[in-house]
MITI-78269 format. One record per residue: x, y negated, z negated of N, C-alpha, C in turn. Coordinates in steps of 0.1 Angstrom, whole numbers, padded with zeros to 4 digits, always signed. Layout:
BEGIN
XYZXYZXYZ ...
END
This chain:
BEGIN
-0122+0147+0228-0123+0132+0226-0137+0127+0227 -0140+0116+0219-0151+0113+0216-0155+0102+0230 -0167+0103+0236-0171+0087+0241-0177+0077+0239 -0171+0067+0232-0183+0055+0228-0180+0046+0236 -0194+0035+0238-0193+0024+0248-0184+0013+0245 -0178+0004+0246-0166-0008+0243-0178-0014+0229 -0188-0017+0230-0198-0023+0221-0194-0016+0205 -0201-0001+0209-0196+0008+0197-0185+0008+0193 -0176+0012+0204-0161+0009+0197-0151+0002+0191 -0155-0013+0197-0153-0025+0190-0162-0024+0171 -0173-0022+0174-0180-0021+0161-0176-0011+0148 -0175+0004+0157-0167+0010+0146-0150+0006+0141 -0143-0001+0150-0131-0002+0143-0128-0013+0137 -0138-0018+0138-0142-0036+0127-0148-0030+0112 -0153-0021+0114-0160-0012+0102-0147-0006+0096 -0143+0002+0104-0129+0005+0093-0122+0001+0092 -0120-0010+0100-0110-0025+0094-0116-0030+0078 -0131-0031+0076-0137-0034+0066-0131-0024+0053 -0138-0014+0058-0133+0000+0048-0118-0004+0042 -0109-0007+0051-0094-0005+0048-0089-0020+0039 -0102-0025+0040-0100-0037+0033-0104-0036+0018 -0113-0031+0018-0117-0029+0005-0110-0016-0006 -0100-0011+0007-0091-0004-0001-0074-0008-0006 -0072-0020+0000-0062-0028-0001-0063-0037-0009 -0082-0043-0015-0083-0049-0022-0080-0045-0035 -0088-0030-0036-0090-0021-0049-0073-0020-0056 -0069-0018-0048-0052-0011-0049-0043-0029-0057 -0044-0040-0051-0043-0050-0050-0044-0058-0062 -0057-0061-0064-0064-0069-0073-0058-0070-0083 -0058-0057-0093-0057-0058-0104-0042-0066-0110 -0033-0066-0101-0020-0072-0101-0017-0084-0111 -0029-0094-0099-0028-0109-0104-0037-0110-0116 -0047-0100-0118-0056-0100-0132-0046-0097-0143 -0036-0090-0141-0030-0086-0156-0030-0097-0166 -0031-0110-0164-0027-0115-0181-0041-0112-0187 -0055-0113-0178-0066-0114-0184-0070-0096-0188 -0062-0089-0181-0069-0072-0186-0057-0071-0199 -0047-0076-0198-0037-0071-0212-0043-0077-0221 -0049-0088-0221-0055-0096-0236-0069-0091-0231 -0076-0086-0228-0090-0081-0231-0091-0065-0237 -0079-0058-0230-0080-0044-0236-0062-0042-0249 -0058-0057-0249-0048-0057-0260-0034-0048-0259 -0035-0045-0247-0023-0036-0240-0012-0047-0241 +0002-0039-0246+0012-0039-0237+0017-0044-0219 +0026-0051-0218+0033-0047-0204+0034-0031-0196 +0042-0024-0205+0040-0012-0202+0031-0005-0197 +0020-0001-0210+0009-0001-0208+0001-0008-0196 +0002-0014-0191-0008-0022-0176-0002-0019-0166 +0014-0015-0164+0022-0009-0155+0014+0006-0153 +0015+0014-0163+0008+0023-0164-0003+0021-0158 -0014+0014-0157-0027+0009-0153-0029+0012-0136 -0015+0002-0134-0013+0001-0119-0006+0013-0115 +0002+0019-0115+0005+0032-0110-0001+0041-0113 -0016+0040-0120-0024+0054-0121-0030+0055-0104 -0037+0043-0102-0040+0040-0088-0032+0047-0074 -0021+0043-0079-0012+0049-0065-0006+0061-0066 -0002+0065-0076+0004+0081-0082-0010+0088-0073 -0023+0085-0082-0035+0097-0078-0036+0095-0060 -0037+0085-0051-0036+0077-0036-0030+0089-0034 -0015+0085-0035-0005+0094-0026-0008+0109-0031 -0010+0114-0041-0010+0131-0041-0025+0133-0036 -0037+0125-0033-0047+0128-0030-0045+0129-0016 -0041+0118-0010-0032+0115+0009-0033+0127+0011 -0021+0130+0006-0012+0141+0009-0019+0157+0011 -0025+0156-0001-0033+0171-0005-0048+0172+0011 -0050+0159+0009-0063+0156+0026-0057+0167+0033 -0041+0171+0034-0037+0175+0051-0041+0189+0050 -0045+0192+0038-0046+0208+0037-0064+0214+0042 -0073+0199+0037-0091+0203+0041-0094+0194+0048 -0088+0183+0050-0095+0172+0056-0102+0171+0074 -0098+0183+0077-0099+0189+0092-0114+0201+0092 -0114+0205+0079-0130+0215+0076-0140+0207+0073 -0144+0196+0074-0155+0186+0077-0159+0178+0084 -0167+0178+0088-0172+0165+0093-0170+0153+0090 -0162+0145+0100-0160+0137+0098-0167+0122+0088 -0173+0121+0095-0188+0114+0091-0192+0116+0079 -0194+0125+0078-0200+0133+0062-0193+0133+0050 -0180+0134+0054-0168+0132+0041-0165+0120+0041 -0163+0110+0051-0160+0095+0047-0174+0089+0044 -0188+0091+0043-0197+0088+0035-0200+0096+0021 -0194+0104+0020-0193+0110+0005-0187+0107+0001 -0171+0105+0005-0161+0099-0003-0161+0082-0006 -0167+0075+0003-0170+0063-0002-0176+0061-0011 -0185+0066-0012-0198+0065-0021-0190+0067-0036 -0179+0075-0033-0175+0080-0048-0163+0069-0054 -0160+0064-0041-0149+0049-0043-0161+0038-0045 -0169+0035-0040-0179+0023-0048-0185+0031-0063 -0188+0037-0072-0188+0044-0079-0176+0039-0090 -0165+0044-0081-0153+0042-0093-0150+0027-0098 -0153+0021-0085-0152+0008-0087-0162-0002-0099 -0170+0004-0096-0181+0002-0111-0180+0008-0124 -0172+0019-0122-0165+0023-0137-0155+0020-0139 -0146+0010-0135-0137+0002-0139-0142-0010-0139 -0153-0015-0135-0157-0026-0146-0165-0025-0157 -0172-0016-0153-0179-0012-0167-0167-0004-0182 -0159-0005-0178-0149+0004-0186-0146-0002-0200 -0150+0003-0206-0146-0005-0222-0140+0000-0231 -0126+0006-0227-0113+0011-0236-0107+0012-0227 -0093+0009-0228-0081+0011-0219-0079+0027-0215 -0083+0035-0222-0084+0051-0217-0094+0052-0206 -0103+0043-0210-0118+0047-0196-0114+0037-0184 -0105+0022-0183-0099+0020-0176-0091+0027-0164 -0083+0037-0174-0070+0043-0163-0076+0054-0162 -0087+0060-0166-0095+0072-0157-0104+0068-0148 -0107+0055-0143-0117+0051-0138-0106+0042-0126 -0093+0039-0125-0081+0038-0118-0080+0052-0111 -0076+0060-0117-0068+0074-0116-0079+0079-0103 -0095+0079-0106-0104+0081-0100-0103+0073-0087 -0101+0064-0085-0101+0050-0075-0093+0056-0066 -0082+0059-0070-0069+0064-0064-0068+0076-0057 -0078+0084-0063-0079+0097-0060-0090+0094-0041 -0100+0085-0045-0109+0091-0031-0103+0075-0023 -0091+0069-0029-0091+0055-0017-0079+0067-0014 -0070+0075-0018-0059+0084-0006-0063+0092+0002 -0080+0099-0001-0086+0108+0015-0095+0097+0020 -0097+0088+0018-0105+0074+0030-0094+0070+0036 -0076+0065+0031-0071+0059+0038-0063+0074+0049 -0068+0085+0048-0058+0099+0060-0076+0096+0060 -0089+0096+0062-0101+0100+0071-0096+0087+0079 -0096+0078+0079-0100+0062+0086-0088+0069+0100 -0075+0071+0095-0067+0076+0108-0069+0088+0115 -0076+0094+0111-0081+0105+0117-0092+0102+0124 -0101+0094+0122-0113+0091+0129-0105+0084+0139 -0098+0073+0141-0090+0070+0153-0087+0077+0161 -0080+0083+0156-0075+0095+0169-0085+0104+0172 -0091+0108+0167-0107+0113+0175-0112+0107+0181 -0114+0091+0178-0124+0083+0186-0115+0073+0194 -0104+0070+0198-0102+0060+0205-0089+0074+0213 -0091+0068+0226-0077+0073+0233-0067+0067+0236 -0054+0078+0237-0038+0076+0234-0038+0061+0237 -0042+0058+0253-0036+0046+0251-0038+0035+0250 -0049+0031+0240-0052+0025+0229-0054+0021+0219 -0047+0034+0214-0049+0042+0198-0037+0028+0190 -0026+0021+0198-0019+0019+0191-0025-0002+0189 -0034-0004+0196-0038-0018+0196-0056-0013+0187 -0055-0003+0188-0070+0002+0175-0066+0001+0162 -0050+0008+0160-0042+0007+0151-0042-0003+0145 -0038-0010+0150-0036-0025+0150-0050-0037+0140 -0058-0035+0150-0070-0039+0146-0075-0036+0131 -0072-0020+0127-0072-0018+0114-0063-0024+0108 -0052-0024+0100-0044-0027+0100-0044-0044+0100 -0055-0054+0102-0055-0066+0099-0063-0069+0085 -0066-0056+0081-0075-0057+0067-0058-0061+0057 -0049-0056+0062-0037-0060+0053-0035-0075+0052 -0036-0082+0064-0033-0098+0060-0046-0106+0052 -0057-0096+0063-0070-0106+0051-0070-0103+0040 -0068-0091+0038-0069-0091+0017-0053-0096+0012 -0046-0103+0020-0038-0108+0010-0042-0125+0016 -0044-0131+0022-0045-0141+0027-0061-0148+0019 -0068-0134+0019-0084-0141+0011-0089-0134-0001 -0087-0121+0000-0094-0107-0004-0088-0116-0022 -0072-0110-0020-0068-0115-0033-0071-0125-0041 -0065-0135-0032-0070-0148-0040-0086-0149-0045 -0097-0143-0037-0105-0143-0045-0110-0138-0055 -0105-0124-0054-0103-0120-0065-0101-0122-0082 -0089-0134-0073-0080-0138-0086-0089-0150-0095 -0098-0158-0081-0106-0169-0085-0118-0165-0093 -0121-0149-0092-0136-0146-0096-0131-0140-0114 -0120-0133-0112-0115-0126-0127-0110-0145-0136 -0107-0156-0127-0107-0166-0141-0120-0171-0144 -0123-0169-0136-0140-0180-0142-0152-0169-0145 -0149-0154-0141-0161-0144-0147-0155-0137-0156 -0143-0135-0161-0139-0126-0164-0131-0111-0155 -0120-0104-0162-0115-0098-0150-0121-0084-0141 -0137-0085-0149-0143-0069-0142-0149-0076-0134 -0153-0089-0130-0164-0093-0119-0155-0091-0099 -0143-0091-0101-0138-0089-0091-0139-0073-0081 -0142-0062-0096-0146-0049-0093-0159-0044-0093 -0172-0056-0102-0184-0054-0094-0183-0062-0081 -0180-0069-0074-0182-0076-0063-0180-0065-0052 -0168-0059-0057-0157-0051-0049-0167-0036-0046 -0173-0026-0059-0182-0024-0057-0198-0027-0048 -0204-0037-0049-0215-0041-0040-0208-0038-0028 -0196-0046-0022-0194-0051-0008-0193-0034-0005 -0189-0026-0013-0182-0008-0006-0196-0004-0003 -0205-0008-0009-0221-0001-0010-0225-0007+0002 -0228-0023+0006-0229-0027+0018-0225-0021+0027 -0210-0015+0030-0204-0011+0043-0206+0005+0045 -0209+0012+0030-0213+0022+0034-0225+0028+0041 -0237+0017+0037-0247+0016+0047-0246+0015+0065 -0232+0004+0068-0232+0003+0078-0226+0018+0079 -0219+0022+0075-0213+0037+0081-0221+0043+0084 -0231+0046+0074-0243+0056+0076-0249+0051+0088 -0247+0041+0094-0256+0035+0107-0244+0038+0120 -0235+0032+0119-0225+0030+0129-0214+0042+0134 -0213+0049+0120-0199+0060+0124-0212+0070+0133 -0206+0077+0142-0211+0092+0147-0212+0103+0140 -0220+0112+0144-0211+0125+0139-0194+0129+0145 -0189+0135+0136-0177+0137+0140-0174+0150+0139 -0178+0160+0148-0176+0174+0142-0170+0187+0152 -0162+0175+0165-0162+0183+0176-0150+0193+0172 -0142+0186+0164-0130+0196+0158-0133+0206+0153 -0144+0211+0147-0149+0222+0138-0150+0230+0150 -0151+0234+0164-0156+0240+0172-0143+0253+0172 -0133+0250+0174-0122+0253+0168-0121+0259+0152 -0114+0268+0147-0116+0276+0138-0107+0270+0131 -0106+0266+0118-0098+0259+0113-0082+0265+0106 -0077+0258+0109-0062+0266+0103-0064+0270+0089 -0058+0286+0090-0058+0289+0078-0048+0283+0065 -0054+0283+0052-0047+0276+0041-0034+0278+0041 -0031+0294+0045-0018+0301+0046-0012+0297+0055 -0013+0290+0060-0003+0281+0075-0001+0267+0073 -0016+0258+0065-0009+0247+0065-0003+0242+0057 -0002+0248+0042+0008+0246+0031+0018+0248+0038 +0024+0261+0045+0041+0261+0051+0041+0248+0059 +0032+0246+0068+0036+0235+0079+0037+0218+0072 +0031+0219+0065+0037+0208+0051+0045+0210+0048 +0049+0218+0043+0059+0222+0036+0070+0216+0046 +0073+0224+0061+0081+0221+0069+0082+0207+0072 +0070+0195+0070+0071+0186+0073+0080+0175+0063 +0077+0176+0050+0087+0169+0042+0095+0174+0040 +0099+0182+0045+0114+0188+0040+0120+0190+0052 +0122+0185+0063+0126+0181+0074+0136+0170+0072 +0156+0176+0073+0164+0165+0071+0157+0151+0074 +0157+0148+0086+0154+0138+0092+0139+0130+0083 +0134+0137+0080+0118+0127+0075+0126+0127+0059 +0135+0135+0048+0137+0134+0041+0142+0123+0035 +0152+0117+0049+0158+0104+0045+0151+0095+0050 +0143+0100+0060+0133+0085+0063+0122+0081+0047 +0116+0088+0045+0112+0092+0037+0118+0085+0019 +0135+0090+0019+0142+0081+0006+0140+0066+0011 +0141+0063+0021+0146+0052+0026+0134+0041+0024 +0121+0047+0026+0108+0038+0020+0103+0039+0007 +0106+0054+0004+0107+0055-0015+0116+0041-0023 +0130+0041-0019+0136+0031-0025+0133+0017-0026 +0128+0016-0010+0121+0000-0006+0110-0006-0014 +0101+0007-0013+0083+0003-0027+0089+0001-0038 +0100+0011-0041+0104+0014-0057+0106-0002-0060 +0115-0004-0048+0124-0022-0052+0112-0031-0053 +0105-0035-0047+0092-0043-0040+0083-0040-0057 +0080-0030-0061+0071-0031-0071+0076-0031-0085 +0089-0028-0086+0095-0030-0097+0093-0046-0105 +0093-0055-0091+0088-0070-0093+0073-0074-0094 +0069-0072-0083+0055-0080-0081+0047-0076-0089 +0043-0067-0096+0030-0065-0101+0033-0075-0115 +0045-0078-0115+0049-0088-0130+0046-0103-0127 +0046-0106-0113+0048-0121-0108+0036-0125-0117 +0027-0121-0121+0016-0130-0127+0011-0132-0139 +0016-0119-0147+0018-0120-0158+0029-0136-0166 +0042-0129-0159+0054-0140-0159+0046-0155-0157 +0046-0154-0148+0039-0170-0146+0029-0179-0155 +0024-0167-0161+0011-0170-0168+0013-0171-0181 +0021-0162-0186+0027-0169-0201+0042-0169-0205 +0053-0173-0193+0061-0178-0197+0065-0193-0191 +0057-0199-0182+0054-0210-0174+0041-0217-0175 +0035-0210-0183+0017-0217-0187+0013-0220-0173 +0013-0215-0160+0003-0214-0149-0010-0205-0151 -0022-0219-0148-0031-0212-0151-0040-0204-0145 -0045-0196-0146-0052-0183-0137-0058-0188-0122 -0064-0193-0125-0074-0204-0118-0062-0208-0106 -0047-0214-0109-0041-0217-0097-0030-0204-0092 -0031-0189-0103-0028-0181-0093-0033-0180-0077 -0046-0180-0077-0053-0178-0060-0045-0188-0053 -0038-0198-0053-0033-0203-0043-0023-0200-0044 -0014-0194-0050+0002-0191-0045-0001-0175-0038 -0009-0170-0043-0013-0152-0034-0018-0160-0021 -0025-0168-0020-0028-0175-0006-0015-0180+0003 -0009-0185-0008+0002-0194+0002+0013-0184+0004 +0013-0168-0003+0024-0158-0001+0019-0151+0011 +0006-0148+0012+0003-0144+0022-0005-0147+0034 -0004-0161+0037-0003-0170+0052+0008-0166+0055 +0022-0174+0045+0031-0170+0044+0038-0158+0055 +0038-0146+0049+0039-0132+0055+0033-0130+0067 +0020-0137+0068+0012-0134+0082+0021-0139+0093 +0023-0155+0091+0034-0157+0102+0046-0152+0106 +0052-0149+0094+0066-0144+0095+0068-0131+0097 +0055-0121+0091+0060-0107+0097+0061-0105+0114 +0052-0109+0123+0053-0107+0130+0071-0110+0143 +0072-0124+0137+0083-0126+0140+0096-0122+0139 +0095-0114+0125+0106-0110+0121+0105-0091+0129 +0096-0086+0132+0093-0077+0137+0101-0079+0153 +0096-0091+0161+0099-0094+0172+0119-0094+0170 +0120-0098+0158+0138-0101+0156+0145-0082+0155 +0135-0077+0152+0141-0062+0151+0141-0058+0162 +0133-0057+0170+0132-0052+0184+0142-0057+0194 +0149-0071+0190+0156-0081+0200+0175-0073+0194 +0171-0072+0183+0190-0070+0172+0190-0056+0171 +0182-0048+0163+0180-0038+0160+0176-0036+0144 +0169-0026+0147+0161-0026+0132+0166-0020+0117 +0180-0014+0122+0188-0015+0110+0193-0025+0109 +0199-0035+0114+0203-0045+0115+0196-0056+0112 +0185-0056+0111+0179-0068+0104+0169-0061+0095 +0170-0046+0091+0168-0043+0076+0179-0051+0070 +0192-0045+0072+0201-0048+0061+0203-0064+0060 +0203-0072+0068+0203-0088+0070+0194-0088+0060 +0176-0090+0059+0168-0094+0051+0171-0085+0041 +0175-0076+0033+0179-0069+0023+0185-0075+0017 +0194-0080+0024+0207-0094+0016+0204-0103+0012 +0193-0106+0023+0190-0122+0022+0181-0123+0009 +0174-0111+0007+0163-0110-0005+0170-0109-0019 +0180-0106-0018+0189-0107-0033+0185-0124-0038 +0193-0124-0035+0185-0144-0044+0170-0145-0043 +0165-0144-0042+0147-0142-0039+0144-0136-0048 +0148-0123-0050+0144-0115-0059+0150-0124-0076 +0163-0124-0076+0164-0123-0088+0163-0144-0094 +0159-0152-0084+0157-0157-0087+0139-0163-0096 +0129-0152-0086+0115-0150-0094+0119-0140-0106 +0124-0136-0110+0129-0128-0122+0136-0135-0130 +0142-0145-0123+0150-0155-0137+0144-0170-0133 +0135-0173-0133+0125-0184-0130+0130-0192-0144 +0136-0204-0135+0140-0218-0150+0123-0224-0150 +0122-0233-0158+0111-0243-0160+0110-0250-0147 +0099-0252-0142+0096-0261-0127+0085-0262-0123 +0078-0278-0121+0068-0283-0113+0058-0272-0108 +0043-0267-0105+0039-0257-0102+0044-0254-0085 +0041-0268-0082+0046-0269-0068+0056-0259-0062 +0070-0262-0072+0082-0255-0072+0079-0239-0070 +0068-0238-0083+0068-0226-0086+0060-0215-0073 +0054-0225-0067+0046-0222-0056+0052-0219-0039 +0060-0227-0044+0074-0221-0032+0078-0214-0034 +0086-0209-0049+0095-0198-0046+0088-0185-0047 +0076-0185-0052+0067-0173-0049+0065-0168-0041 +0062-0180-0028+0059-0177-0012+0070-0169-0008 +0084-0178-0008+0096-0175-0003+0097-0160-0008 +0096-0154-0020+0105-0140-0026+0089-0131-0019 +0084-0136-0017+0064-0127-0010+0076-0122+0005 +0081-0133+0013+0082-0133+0026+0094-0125+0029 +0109-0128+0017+0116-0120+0018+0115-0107+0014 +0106-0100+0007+0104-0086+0001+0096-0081+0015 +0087-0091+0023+0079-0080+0034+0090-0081+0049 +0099-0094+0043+0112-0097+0057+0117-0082+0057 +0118-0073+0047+0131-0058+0047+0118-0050+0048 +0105-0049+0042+0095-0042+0046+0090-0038+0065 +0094-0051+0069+0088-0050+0081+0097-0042+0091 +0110-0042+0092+0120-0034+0099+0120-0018+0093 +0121-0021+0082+0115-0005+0073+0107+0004+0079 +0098-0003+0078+0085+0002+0086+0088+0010+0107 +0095+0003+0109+0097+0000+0119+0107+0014+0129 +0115+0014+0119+0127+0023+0114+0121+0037+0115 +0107+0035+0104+0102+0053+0099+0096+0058+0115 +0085+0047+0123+0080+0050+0130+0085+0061+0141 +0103+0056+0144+0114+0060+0153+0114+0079+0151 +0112+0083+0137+0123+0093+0130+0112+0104+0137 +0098+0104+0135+0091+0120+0141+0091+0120+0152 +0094+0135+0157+0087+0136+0171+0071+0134+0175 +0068+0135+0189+0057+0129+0190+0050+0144+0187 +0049+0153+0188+0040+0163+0183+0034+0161+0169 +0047+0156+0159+0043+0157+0144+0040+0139+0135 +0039+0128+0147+0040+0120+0141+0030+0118+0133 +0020+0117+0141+0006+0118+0129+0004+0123+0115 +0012+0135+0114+0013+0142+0104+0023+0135+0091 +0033+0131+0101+0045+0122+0089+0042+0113+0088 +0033+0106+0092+0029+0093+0090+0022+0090+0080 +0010+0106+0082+0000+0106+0066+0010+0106+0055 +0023+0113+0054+0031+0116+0044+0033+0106+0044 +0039+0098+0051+0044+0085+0047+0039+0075+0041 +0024+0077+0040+0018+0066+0029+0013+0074+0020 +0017+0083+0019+0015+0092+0004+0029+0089-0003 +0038+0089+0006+0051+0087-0004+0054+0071-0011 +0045+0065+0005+0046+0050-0001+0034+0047-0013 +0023+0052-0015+0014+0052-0028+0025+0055-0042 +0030+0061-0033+0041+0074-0051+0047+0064-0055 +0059+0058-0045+0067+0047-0047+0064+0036-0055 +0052+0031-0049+0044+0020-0055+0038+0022-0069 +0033+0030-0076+0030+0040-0086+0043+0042-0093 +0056+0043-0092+0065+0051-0097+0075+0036-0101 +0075+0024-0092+0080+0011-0092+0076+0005-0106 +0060+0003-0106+0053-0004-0112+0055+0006-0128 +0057+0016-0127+0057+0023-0141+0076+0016-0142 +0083+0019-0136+0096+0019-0141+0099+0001-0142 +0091-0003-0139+0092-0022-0138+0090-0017-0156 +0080-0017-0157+0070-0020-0170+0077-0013-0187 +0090+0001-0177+0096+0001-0193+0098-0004-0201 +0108-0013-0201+0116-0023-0207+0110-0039-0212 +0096-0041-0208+0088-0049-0206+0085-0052-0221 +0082-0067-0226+0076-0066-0241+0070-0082-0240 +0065-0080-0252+0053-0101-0258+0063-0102-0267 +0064-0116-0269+0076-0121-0276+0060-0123-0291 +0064-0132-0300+0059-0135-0306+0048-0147-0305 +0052-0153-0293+0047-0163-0287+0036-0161-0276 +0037-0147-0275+0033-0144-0261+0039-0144-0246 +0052-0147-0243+0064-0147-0236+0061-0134-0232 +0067-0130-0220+0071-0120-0215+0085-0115-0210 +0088-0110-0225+0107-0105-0218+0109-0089-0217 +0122-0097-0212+0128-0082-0198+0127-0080-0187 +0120-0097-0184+0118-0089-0163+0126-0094-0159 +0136-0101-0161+0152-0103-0157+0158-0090-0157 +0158-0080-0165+0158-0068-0158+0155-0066-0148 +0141-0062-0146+0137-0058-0135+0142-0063-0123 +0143-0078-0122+0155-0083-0111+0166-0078-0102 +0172-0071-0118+0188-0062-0116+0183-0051-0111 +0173-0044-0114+0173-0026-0112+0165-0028-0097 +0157-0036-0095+0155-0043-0078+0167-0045-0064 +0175-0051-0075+0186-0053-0066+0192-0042-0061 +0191-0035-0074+0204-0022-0070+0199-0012-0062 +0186-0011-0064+0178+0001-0056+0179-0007-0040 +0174-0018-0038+0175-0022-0021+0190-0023-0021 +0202-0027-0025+0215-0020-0025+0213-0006-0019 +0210+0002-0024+0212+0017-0028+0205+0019-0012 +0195+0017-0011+0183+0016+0005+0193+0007+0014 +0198-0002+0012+0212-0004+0022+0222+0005+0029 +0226+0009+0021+0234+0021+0020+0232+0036+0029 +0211+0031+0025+0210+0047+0026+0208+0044+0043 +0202+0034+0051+0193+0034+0064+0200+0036+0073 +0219+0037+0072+0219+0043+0084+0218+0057+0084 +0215+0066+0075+0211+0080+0076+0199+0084+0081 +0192+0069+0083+0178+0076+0090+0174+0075+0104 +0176+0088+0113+0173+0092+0124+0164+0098+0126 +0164+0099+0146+0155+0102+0149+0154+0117+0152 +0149+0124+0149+0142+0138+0152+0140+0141+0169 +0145+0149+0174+0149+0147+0189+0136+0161+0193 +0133+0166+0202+0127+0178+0204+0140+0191+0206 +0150+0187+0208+0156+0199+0208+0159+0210+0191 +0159+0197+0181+0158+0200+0170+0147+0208+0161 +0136+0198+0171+0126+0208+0168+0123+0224+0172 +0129+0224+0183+0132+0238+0189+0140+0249+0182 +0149+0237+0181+0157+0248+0169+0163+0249+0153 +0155+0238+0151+0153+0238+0134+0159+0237+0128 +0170+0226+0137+0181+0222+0126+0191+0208+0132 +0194+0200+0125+0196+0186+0126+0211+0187+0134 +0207+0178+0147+0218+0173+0155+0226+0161+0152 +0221+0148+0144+0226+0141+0141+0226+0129+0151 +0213+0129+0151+0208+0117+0163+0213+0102+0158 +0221+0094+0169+0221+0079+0163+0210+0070+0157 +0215+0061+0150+0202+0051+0147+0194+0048+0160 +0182+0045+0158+0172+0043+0167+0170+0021+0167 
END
């Protein structure tokens, strides 16, 4: 374990609070830009779905693949190489001038923001101890409200009045800025190398054993289904808005602002409601409660922006209302030897999800002759049915006991 002074350590985890911001931005952004990247590169719905799941598809199998070398470097050294190659990408997606050099300059983004987002948790647990790894956690982990409470919406404010690549030069500069600070602030990190590193031939099986572990498999469906639901919608909210409601770009930034104040208040609370009832239990409550939410932003009548500005917040707060016990739920299912491990999987699976959502939203997707966008009344339906389906599935997700571990095979532990 590493020793830094309270000064240092305060500083480094504000730094990768930064870092994890600019990777929630990257991942993010392009959402609310879609009406202005489909009429600049002439794409399809489909097509820009595609866009957005190149990002998370390449995230999560890059995550994932981290667990195999991410432990043969220096710490330090690979989260300043690898950044460098995420401010990099981010400049060839603005500079990108064909929808082909687009989604390889995405695909790329995706690839080095899934080994920064398994380095950033790894450098925690090296540098902060147990028992304050989970309020460090924490700390990181606020880059989530500010890039949806500011990060986005400015985003959204810079792609209407620059055009939609200026959000990804900005986005660029700021990764270059903080990379500097890394080069100043992070340590070396190399005390793990002293130690001979597991061989390839051990940690592909021990992956191996980790997702395919009854218990994490259904933890595991159980967040696949949730992203799947969650993105089959959102990445459309702005499109829809934008040319089937004439909302103009310029006042997207304040409904992503007022979705995600929004969420800031309410996750926490609704978090405090799982811990008081139980967290299957007020999954499936907000599950329910999100059916009208959902399918009423999917079948949006004509209304005042105002209106429109509410029910956006509202279906924002009920999709993170079933996200937040979700979450909550997975934390329960590893034992404490392997949690770290299932955890990186766990946001590899949630990248896939999100990537696999946003492609299957976008099938059925089409421009009227008007410019309209029909078919996400669909998506509505096939939303519904999958958090149905994640209803169904969450009381199968348990917890993983140590005796199981011992003997490698499922007892059938109650809900947690």
């Amino acid at each position: 374990m590493y020793t830094l002074s309270a000064e240092r350590e305060r500083g480094l985890l504000w730094l990768l609070a930064l870092t994890q911001f600019t990777l929630i931005i990257d991942f993010m952004v392009i959402m609310p830009l879609g009406p202005q990247v489909m009429q600049a590169f002439r794409i399809s719905p489909p097509e820009f779905a595609t866009a957005v799941s190149a990002y998370s598809w390449c995230s999560g199998l890059s995550g994932l693949l981290a667990a195999t070398y991410i432990d043969r470097f220096d710490r330090r050294r690979l989260l300043l190489a690898v950044y460098a190659l995420f401010a990099l990408s981010n400049a060839a997606c603005a500079c990108a001038g064909s929808f082909p050099l687009l989604l390889a300059a995405r695909a790329f983004a995706g690839i080095t923001g899934g080994v920064l987002g398994a380095l950033i948790m790894a450098i925690i647990a090296d540098v902060i101890p147990l028992a304050r790894r989970g309020a460090a956690t924490g700390t990181v982990m606020t880059a989530f409200s500010i890039a949806a409470i500011a990060g986005v919406p400015a985003g959204v404010l810079l792609g209407a009045h620059l055009g939609w690549a200026a959000p990804f030069w900005v986005l660029a500069a700021l990764s270059v800025l903080i990379w500097f600070a890394c080069s100043r602030i992070v340590p070396p990190l190399a005390d793990h190398l002293v130690e001979r590193p597991t061989p390839l031939a051990q940690v592909v099986p021990r992956l191996w054993r980790l997702v395919t572990n009854p218990h994490h498999v259904n933890a595991y469906a159980l967040m696949f289904l949730t992203m799947l639901s969650n993105m089959t919608v959102i990445p459309f909210i702005s499109p829809m808005l934008v040319a089937n409601h004439g909302v103009p770009p310029t006042h997207l930034s304040w409904m992503y602002m007022a979705g995600g104040a929004a969420t800031f208040f309410t996750s926490r609370a609704i978090g405090r409601l799982a811990d008081r009832l139980g967290r299957h239990l007020v999954f499936r409550l907000f599950a329910l409660l999100s059916v009208p939410a959902v399918l009423l932003i999917t079948h949006l009548p004509n209304a005042p922006y105002a209106v429109l500005l509410t029910l956006f917040a509202v279906c924002m707060v009920m999709m993170s209302a079933r996200t937040v016990p979700m979450q909550a739920i997975i934390t329960t299912v590893p034992a404490a030897p392997e949690r770290g491990a299932f955890l990186s999987a766990s946001s590899a699976v949630q990248a896939l999800a999100s990537g696999s959502g946003a492609w299957l939203g976008g099938l059925w997707l089409s421009t009227s002759g008007s410019g309209q966008l029909l078919g996400y009344g669909i998506n509505g339906w096939v939303a519904v049915m999958l958090i149905a389906i994640a209803t169904a599935w969450v009381g199968r997700v348990t917890a993983t006991t140590q005796a199981e571990l011992r003997n490698g095979a499922p007892t059938g532990t109650g809900p947690a």
